[in-house]
C-alpha positions as CSV (number, residue, x, y, z in Angstrom):
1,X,31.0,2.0,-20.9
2,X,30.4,-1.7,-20.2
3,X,27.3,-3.6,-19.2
4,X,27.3,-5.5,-16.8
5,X,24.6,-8.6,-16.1
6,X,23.6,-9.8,-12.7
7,X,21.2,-13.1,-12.4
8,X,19.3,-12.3,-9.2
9,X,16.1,-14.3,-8.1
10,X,12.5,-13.1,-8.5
11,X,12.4,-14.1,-4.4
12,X,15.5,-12.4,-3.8
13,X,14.3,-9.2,-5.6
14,X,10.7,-9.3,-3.7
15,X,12.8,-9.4,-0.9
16,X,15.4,-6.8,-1.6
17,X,11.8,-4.4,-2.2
18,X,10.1,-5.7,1.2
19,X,13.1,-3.7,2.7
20,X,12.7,-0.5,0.7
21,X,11.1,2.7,2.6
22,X,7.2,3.2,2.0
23,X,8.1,6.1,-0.5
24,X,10.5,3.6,-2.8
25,X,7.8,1.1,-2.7
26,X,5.4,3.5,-4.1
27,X,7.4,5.0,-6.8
28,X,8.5,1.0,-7.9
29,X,4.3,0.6,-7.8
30,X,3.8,3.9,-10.0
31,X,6.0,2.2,-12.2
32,X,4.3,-0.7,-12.4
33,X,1.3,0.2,-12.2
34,X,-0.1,0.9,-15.7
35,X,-3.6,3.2,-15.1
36,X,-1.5,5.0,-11.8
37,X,-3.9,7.7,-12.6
38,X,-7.1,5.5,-12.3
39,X,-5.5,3.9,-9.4
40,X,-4.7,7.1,-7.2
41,X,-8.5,7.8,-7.6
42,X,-9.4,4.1,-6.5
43,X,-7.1,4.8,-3.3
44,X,-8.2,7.7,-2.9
45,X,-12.0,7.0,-2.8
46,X,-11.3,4.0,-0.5
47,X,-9.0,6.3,1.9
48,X,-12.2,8.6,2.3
49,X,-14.4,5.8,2.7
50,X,-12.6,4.2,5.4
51,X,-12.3,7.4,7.5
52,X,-16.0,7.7,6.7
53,X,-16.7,4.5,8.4
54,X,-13.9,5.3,11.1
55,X,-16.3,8.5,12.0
56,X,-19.4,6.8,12.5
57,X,-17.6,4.4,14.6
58,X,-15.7,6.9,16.7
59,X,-12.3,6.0,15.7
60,X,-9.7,8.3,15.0
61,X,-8.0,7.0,11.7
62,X,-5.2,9.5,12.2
63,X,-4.5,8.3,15.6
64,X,-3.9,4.9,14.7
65,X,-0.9,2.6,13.8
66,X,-0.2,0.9,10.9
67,X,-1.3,-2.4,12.6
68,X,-4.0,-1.2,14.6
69,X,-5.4,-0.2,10.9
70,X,-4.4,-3.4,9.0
71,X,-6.6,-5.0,11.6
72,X,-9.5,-2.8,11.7
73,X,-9.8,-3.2,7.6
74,X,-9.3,-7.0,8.5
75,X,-12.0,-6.9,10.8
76,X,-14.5,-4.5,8.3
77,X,-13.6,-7.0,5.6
78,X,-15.2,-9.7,7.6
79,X,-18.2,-8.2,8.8
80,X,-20.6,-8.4,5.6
């Protein structure tokens, strides 16, 4: 079987991976990603921390969208 070469861009490949589905993104990261093992804990400790802070505040995590969370950790991240 022959190999075949293909010179694609660094910014063409980030893009090509901006369109991927959330699941392909995260197996490409687990691949990257050297410690995955250290790094599921990390998420996993900052997952329970933010629905932590989400319960004391009243808000439902679950309940909201993807942007209405991206802003609520923007606006935690500027509060200390």
């Amino acid at each position: 079987m022959a190999t075949l070469t293909v010179d694609v861009s660094e910014d063409r490949i980030v893009a090509l991976v901006e369109q991927l589905s959330p699941s392909a993104k995260q197996a490409i990261l687990r691949r990257l990603i050297t410690d995955v093992d250290e790094w599921d804990a990390m998420t996993d400790i900052g997952e329970a921390r933010v629905r932590e802070v989400c319960r004391l505040r009243g808000i439902d995590w679950d309940s909201l969208s993807e942007t209405e969370r991206t802003a609520l950790i923007d606006q935690l991240l500027h509060e200390a």
